[in-house]
RONUPA-984147 format. One record per residue: residue in three letters; residue number from 1; x, y, z of N, C-alpha, C, O, CB in turn. Coordinates in steps of 0.2 Angstrom, whole numbers. Glycine has a CB too. Example, Ala and Ser with C-alpha at 12.3 -4.5 7.8 and 13.67 -1.06 7.14 Angstrom:
! residues 2
 type seq  n_c1  n_c2  n_c3 ca_c1 ca_c2 ca_c3  c_c1  c_c2  c_c3  o_c1  o_c2  o_c3 cb_c1 cb_c2 cb_c3
  ALA   1    66   -28    39    62   -22    39    66   -16    39    71   -17    42    57   -22    45
  SER   2    64   -11    35    68    -5    36    64     0    39    67     6    40    70    -3    29
! end
This chain:
! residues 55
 type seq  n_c1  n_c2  n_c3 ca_c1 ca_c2 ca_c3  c_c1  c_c2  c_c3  o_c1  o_c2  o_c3 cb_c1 cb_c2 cb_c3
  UNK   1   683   403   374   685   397   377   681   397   384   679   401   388   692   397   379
  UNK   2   680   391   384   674   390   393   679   383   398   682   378   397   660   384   390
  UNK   3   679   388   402   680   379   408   676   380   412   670   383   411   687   377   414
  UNK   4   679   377   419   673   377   423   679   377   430   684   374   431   666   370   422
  UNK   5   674   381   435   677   383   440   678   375   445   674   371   444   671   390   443
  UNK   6   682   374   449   686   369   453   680   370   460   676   366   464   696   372   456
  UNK   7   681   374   460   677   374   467   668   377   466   665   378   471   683   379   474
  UNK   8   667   378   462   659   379   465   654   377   457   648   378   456   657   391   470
  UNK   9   658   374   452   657   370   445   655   376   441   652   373   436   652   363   444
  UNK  10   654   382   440   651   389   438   655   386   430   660   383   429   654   398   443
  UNK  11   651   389   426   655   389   418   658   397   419   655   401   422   649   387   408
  UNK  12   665   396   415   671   404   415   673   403   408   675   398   405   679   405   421
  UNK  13   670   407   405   670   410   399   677   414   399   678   419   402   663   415   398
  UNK  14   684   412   394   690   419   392   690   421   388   685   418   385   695   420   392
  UNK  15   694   427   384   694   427   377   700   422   374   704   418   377   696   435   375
  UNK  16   700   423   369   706   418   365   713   419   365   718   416   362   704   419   358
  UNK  17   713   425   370   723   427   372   721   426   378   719   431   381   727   436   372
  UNK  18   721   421   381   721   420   388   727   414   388   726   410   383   713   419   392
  UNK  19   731   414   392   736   411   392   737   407   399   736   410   404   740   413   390
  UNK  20   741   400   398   743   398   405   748   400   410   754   400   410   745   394   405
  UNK  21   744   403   416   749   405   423   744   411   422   746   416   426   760   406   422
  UNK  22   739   413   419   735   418   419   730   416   425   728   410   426   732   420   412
  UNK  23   729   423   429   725   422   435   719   426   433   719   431   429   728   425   441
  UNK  24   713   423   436   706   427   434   702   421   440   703   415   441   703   428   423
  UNK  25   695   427   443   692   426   448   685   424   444   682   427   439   692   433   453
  UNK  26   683   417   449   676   415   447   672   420   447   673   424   451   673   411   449
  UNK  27   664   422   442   660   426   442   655   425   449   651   429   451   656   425   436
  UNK  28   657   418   450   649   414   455   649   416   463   645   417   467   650   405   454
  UNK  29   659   413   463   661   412   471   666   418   470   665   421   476   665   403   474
  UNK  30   670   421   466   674   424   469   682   422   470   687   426   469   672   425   474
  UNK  31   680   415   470   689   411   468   693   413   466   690   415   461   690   408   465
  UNK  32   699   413   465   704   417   463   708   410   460   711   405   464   708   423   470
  UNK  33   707   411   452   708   403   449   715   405   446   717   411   445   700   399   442
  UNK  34   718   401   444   723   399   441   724   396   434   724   389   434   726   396   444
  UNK  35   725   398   428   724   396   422   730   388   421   736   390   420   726   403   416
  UNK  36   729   383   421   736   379   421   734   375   413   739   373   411   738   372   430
  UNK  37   729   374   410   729   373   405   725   376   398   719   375   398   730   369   406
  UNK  38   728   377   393   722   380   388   717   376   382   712   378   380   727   385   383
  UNK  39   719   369   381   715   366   378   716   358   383   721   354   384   717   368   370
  UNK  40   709   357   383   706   360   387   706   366   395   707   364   401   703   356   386
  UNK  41   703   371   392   703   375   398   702   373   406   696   372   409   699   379   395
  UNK  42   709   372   408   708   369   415   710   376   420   715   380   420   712   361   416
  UNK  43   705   375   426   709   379   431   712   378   440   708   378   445   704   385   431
  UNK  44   716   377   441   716   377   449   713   384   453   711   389   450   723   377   450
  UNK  45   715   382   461   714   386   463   721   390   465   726   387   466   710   385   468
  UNK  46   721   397   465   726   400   464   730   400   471   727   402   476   725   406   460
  UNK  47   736   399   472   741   399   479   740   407   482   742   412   480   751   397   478
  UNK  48   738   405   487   737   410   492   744   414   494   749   410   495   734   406   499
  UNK  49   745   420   494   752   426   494   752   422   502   747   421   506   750   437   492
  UNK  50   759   421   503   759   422   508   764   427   512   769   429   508   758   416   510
  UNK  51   765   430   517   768   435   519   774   436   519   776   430   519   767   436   524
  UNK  52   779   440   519   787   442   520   789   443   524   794   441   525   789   446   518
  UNK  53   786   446   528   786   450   535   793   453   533   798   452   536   786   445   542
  UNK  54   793   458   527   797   459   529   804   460   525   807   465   523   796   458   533
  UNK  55   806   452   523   811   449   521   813   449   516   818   446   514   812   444   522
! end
């Protein structure tokens, strides 16, 4: 399966078990994409962790 990356258009090639809510980094930029759909293969950018501090 191929999409294409959101932020810098790079084609991303998965295998065929790749599923939605699955995370994986563009080859090009580094991006840390978000699988939200499988046919056709679409991706977001994935939400930034943000801290607990703790809690």
């Amino acid at each position: 399966m191929k999409g294409e990356c959101p932020v810098c258009a790079a084609e991303i090639e998965l295998g065929k078990d790749t599923v939605a809510g699955e995370l994986v980094e563009c080859p090009d930029c580094g991006t840390e994409l978000e699988v939200i759909e499988i046919d056709p293969l679409t991706f977001t950018e994935a939400p930034q962790e943000e801290e607990d501090w703790g809690e």
